[in-house]
TORDREN-75204 format. One line per field, with one value per residue: residue in three letters; y, z, x of N, C-alpha, C, O in turn. Coordinates in nm, 3 decimals. Each point is the difference from the previous one (the first is absolute). Example, Ala and Ser with C-alpha at 12.3 -4.5 7.8 and 13.67 -1.06 7.14 Angstrom:
rest = ALA_SER
n_north = -0.569_0.107
n_up = 0.780_-0.138
n_east = 1.319_-0.139
ca_north = 0.119_0.119
ca_up = 0.000_0.006
ca_east = -0.089_0.082
c_north = 0.120_0.109
c_up = 0.000_0.073
c_east = 0.090_-0.077
o_north = -0.002_0.111
o_up = 0.066_0.017
o_east = 0.104_0.051
***
This chain:
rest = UNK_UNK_UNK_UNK_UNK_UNK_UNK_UNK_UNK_UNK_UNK_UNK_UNK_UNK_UNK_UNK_UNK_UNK_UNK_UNK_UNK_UNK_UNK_UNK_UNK_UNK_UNK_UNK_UNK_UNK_UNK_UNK_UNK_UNK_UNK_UNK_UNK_UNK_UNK_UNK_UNK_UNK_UNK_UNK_UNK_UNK_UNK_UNK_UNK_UNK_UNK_UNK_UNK_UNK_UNK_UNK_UNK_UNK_UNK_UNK_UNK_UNK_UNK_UNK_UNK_UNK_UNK_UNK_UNK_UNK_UNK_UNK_UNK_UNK_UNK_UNK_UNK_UNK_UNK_UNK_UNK_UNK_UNK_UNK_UNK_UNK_UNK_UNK_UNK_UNK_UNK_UNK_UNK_UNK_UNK_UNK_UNK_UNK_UNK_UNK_UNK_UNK_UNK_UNK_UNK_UNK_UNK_UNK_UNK_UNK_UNK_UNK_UNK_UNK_UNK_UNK_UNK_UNK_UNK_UNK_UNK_UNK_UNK_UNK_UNK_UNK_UNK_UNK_UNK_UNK_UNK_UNK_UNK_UNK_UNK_UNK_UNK_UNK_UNK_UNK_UNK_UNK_UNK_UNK_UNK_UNK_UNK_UNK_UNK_UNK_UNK_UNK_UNK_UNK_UNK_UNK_UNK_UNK_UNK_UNK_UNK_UNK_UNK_UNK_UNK
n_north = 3.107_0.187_0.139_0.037_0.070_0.229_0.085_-0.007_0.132_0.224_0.094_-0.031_0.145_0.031_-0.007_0.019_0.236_0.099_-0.085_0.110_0.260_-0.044_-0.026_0.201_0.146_-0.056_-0.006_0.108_0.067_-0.115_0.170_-0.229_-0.082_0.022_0.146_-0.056_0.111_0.210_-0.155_0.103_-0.089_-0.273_-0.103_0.047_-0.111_-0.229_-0.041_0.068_-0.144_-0.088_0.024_0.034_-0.136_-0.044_0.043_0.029_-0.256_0.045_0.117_-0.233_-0.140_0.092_0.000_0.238_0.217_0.019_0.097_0.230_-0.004_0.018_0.183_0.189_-0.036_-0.028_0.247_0.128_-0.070_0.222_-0.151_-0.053_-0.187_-0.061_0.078_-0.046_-0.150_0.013_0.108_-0.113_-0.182_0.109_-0.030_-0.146_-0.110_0.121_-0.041_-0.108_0.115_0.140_-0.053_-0.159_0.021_0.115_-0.063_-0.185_0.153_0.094_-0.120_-0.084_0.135_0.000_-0.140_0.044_0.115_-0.118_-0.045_-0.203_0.146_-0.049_0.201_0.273_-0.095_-0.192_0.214_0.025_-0.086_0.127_0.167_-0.121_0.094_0.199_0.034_-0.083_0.017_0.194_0.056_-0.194_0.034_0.072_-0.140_-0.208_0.046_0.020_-0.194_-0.161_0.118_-0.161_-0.176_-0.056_0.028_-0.041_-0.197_0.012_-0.169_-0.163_-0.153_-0.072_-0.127_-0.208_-0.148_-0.071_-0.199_-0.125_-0.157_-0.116_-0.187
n_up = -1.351_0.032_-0.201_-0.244_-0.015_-0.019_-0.220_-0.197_-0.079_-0.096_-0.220_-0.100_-0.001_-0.185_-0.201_-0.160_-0.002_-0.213_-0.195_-0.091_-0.051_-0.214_-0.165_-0.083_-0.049_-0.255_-0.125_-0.068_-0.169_-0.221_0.078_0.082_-0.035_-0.113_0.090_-0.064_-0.174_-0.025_-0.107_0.010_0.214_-0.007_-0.003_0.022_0.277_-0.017_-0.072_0.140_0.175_-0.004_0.016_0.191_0.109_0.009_0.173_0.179_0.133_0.062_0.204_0.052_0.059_-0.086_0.103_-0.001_-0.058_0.163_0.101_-0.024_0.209_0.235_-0.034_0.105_0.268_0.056_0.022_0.201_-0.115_0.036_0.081_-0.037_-0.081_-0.167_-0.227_-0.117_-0.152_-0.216_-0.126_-0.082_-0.155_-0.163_-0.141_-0.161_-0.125_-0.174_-0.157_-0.168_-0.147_-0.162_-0.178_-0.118_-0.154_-0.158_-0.160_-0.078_-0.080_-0.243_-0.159_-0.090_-0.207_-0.207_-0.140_-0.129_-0.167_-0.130_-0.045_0.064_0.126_0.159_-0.088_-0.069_-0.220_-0.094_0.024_0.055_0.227_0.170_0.015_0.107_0.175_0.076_0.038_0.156_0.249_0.121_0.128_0.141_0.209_0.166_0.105_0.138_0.157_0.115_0.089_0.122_0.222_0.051_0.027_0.203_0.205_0.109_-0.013_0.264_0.110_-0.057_0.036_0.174_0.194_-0.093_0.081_0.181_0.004_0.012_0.126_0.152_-0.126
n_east = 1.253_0.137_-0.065_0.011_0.277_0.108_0.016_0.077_0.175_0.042_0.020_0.212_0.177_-0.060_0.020_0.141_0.093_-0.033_0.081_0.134_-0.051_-0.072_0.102_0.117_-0.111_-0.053_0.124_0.114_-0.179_-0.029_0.018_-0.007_0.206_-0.161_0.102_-0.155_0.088_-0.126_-0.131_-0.233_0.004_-0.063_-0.167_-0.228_-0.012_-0.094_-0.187_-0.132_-0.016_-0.183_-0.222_-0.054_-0.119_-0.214_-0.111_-0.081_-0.081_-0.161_-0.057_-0.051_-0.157_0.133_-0.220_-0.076_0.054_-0.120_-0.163_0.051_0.099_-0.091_-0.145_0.092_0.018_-0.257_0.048_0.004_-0.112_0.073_-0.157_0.199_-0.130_0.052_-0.052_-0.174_-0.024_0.107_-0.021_-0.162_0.102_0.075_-0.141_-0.055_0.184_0.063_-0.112_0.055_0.186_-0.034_-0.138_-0.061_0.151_-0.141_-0.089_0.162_0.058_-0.028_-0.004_0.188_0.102_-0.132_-0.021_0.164_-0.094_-0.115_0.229_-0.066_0.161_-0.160_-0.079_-0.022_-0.098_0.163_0.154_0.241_0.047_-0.092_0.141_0.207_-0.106_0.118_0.235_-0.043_-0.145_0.092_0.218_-0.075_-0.110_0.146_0.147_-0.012_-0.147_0.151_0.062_-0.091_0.073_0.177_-0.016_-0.093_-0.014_0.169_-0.054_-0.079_0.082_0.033_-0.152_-0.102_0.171_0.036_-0.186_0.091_0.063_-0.196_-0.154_0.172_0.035
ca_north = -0.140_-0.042_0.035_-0.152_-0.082_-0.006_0.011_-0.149_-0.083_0.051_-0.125_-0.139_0.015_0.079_-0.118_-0.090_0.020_0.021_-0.155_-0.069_0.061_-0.079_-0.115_-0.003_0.018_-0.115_-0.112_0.082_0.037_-0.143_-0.039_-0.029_0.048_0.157_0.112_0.111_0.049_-0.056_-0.020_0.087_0.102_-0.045_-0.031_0.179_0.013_-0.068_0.043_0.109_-0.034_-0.071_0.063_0.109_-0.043_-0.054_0.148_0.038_-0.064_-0.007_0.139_0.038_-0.116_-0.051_-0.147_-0.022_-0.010_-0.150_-0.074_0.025_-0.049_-0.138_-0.057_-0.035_-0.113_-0.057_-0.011_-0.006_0.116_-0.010_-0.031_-0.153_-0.083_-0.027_0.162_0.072_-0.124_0.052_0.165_-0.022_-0.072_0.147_0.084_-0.075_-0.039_0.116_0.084_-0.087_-0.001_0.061_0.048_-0.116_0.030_0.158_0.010_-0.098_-0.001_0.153_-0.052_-0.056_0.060_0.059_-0.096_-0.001_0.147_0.004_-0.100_0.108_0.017_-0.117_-0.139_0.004_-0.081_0.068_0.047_-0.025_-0.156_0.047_0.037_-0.067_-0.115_0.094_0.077_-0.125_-0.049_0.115_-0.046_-0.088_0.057_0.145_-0.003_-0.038_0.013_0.067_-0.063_0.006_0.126_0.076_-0.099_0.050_0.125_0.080_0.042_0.057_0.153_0.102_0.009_0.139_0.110_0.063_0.067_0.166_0.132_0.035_0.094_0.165_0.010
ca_up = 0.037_0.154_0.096_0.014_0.108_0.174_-0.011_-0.004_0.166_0.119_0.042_0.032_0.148_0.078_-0.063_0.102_0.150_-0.011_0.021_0.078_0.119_0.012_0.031_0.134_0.038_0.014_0.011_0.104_0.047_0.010_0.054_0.141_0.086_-0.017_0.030_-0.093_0.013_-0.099_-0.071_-0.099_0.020_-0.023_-0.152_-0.026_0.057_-0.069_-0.113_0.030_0.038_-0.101_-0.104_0.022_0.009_-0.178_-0.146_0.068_-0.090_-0.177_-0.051_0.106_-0.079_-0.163_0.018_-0.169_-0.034_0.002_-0.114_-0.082_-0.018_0.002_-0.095_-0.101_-0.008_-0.011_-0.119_-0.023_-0.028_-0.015_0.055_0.015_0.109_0.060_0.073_0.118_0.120_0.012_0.005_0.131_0.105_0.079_0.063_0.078_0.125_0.044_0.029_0.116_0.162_0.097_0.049_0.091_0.138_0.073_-0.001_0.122_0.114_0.101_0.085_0.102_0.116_0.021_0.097_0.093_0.089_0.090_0.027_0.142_-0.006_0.080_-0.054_-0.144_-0.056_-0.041_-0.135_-0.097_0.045_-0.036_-0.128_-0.140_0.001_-0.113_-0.148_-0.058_-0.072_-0.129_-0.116_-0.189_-0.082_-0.037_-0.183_-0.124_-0.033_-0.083_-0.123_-0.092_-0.051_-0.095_-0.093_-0.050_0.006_-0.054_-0.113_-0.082_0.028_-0.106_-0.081_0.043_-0.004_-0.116_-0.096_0.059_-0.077_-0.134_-0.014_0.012_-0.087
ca_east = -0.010_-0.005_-0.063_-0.072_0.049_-0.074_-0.116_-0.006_0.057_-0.096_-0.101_0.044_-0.007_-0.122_-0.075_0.124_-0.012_-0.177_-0.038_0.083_-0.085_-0.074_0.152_0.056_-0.171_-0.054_0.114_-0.001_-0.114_-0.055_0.127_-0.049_0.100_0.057_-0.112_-0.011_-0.144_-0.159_0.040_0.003_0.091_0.116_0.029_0.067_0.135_0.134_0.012_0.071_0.136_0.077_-0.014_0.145_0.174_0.015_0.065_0.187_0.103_-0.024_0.101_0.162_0.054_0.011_-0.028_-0.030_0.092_0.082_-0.104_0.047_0.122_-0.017_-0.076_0.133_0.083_-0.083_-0.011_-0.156_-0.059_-0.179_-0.089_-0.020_-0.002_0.165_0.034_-0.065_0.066_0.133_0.019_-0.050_0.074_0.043_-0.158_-0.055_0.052_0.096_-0.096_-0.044_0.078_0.031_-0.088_-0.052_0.083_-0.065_-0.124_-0.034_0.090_-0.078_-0.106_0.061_0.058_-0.096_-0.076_0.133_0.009_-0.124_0.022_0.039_0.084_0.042_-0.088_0.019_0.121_0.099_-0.090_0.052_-0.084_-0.150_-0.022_-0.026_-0.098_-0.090_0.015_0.041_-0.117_-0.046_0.098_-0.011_-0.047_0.005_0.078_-0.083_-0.095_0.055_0.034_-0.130_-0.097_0.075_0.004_-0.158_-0.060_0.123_-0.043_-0.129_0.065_0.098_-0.072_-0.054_0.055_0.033_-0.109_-0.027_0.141_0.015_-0.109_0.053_0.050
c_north = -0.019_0.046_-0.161_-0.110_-0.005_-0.014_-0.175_-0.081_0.038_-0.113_-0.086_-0.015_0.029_-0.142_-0.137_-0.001_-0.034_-0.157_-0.014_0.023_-0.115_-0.103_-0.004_-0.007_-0.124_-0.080_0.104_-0.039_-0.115_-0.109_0.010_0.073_0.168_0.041_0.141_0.094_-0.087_-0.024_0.078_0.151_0.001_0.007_0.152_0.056_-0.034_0.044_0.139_0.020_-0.093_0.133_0.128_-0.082_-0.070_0.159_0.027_-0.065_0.038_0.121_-0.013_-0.125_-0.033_-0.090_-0.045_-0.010_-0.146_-0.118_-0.004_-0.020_-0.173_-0.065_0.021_-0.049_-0.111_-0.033_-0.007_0.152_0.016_0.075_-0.144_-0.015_-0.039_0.154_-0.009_-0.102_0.056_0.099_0.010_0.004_0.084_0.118_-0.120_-0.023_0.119_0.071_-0.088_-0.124_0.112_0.102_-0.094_0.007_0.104_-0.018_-0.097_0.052_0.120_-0.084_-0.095_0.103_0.077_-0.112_-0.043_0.112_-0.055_-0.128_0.053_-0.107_-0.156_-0.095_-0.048_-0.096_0.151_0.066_-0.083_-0.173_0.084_0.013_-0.088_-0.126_0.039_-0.013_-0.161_-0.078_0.086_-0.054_-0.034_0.031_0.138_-0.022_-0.046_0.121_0.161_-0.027_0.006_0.108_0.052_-0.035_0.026_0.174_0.083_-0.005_0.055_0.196_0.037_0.004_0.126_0.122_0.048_0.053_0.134_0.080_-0.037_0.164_0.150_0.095_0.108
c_up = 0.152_0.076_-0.019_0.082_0.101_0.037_0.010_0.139_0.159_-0.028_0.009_0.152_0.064_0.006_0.122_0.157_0.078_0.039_0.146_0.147_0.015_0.046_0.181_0.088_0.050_0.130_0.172_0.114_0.087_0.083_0.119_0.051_-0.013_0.020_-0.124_0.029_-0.062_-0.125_-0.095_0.039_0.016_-0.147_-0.021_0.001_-0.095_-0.118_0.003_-0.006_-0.126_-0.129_0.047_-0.013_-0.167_-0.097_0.085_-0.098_-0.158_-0.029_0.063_-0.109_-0.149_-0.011_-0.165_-0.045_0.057_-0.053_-0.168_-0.060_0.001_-0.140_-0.131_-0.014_-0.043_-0.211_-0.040_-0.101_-0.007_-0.116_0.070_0.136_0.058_0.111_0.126_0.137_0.084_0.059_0.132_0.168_0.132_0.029_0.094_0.149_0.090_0.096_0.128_0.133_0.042_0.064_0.086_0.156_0.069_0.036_0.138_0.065_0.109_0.028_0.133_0.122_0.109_0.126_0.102_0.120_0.097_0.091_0.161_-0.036_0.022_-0.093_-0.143_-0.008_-0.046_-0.104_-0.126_-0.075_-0.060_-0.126_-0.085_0.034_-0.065_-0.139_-0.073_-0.137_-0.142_-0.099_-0.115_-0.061_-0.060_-0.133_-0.057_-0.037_-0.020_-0.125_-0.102_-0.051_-0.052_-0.131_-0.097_-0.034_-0.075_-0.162_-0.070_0.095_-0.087_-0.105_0.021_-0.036_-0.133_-0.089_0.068_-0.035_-0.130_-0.039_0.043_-0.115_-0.072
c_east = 0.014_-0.101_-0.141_0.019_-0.075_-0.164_-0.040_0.031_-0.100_-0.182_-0.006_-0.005_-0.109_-0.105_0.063_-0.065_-0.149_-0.010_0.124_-0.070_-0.106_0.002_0.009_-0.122_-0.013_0.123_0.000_-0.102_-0.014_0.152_-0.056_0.090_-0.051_-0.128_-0.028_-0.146_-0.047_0.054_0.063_0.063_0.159_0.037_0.029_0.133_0.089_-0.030_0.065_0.125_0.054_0.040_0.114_0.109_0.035_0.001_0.117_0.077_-0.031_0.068_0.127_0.071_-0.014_-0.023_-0.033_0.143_0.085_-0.058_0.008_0.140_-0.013_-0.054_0.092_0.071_-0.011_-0.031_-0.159_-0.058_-0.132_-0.047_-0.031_-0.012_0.106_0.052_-0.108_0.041_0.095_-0.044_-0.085_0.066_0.084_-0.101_-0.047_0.068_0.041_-0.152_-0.113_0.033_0.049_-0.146_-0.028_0.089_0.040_-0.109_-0.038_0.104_-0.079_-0.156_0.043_0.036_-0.132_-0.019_0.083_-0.010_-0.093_0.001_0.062_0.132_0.092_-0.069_0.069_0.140_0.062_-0.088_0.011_-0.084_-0.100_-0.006_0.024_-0.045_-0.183_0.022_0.070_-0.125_-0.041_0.081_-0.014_-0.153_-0.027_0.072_-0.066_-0.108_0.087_0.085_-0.122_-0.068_0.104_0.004_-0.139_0.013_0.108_-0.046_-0.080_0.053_0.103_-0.061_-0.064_0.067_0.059_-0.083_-0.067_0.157_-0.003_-0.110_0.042_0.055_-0.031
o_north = -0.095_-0.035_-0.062_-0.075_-0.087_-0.039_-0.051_-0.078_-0.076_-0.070_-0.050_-0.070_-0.005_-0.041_-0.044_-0.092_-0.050_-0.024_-0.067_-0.091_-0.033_-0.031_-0.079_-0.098_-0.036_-0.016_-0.046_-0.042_-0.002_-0.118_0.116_0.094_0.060_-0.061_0.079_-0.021_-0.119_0.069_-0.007_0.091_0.092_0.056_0.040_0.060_0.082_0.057_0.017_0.072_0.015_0.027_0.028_0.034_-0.001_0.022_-0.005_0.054_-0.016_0.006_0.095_0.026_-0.076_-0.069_-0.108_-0.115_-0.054_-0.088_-0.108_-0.006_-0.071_-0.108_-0.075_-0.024_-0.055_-0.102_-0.055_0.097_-0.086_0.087_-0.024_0.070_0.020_0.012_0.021_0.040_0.017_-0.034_0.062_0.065_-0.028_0.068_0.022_0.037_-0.011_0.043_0.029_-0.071_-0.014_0.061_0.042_-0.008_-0.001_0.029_0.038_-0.081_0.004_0.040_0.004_-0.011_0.025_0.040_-0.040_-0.015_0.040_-0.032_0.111_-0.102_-0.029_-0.123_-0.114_0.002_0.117_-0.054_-0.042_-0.016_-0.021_-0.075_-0.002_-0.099_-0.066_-0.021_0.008_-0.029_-0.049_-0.049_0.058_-0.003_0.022_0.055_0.058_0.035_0.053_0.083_0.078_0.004_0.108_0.100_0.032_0.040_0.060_0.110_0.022_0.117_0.122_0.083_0.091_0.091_0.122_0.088_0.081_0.121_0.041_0.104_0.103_0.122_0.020
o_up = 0.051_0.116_0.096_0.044_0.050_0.101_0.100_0.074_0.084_0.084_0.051_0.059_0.123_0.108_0.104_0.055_0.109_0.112_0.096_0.082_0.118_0.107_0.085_0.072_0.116_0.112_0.086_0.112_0.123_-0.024_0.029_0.054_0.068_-0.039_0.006_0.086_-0.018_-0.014_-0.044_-0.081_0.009_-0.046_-0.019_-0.088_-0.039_-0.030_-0.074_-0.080_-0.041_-0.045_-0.094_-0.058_-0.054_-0.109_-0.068_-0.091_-0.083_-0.107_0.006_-0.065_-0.006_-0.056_-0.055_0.007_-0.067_-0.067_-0.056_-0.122_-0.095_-0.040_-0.097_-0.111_-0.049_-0.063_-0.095_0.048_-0.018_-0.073_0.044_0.089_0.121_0.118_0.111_0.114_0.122_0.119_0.094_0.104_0.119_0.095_0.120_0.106_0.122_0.114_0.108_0.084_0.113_0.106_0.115_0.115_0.096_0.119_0.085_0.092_0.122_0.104_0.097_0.120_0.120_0.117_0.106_0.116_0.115_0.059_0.022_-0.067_-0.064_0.002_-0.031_0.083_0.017_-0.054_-0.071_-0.114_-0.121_-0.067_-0.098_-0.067_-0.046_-0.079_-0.114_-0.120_-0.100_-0.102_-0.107_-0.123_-0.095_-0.103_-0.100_-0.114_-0.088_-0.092_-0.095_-0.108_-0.056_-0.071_-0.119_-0.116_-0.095_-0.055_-0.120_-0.028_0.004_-0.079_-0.079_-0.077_-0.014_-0.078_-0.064_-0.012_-0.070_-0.058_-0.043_0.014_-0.108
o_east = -0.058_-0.021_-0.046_-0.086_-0.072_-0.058_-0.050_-0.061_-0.046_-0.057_-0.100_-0.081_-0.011_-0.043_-0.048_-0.059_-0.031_-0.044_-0.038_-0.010_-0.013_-0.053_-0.042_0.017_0.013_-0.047_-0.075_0.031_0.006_0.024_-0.029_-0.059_0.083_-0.100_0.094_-0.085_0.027_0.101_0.116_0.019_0.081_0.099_0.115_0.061_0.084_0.105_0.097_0.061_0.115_0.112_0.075_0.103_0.110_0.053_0.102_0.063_0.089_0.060_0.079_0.101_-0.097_0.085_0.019_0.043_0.088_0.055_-0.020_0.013_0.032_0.044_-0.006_0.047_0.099_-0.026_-0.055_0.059_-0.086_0.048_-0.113_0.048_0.013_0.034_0.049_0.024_-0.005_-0.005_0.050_-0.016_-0.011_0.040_0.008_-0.049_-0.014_0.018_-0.052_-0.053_0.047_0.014_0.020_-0.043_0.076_-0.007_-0.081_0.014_-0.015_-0.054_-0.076_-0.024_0.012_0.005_-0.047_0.039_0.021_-0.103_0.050_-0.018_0.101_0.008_0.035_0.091_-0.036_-0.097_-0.092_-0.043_-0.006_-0.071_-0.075_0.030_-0.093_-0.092_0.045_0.010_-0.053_-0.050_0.022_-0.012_-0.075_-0.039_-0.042_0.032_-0.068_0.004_-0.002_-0.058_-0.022_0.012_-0.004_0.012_-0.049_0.013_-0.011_-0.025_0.018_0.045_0.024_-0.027_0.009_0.037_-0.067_0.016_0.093_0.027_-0.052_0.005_0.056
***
């Protein structure tokens, strides 16, 4: 069963980061204040980056297992709707605030470096005037692809360990 955990959780994360890299792209890109590359080599950059730092947290943090306790406290079981709400709520938030605020802080610091010295604000002012706008929708739209997608991934993942059989 743990190794389905991780298995489950690593694509959750993987899935998660994938929209959040996008996410960050758009909102980033189209922002008058910031200079980036070309679109699509930005979008590359952050998905990238989204997608290492979301399997790190998915093998360093028990974002499932707290999800799973929350949804017992809760008195939820699954297969239910009640459970996946629940159970969501800790992958969703845990994962997309803390990738969202790796991910904009090393594109900030990136752009910080290139800033001549007398000119650049505080890093700290930079970055979460960056990583503020990502916030509420990196949860919501990881909330949603958790909520949506987590069921058709454990779904997966248990009918390929059934077929190992």
């Amino acid at each position: 069963m743990k190794n389905q955990e991780k298995k489950i959780n690593l694509i959750m994360a993987i899935v998660m980061s994938v929209a959040m890299g996008i996410l960050a792209s758009i909102v980033i890109y189209y922002d008058p204040k910031t200079q980036t590359p070309p679109f699509v080599l930005f979008c590359l950059l952050n998905i990238v980056l989204s997608v290492i730092v979301g399997v790190i947290v998915a093998l360093v943090i028990p974002l499932g297992k707290m999800g799973a306790a929350l949804a017992k406290k809760a008195k939820a079981t699954q297969p239910s709707m009640k459970f996946s709400l629940i159970n969501s709520i800790p992958l969703a938030v845990g994962n997309s605030v803390i990738v969202s605020a790796v991910v904009s802080f090393l594109g900030v610091a990136m752009a910080y470096s290139k800033i001549p010295a007398g000119q650049a604000p505080p890093l700290l002012m930079m970055w979460f005037s960056s990583w503020a706008p990502l916030l509420v929708p990196s949860i919501i739209i990881s909330y949603v692809l958790a909520v949506l997608i987590a069921p058709l991934v454990v779904g997966a993942v248990m009918k390929k360990k059934g077929k190992k059989k």
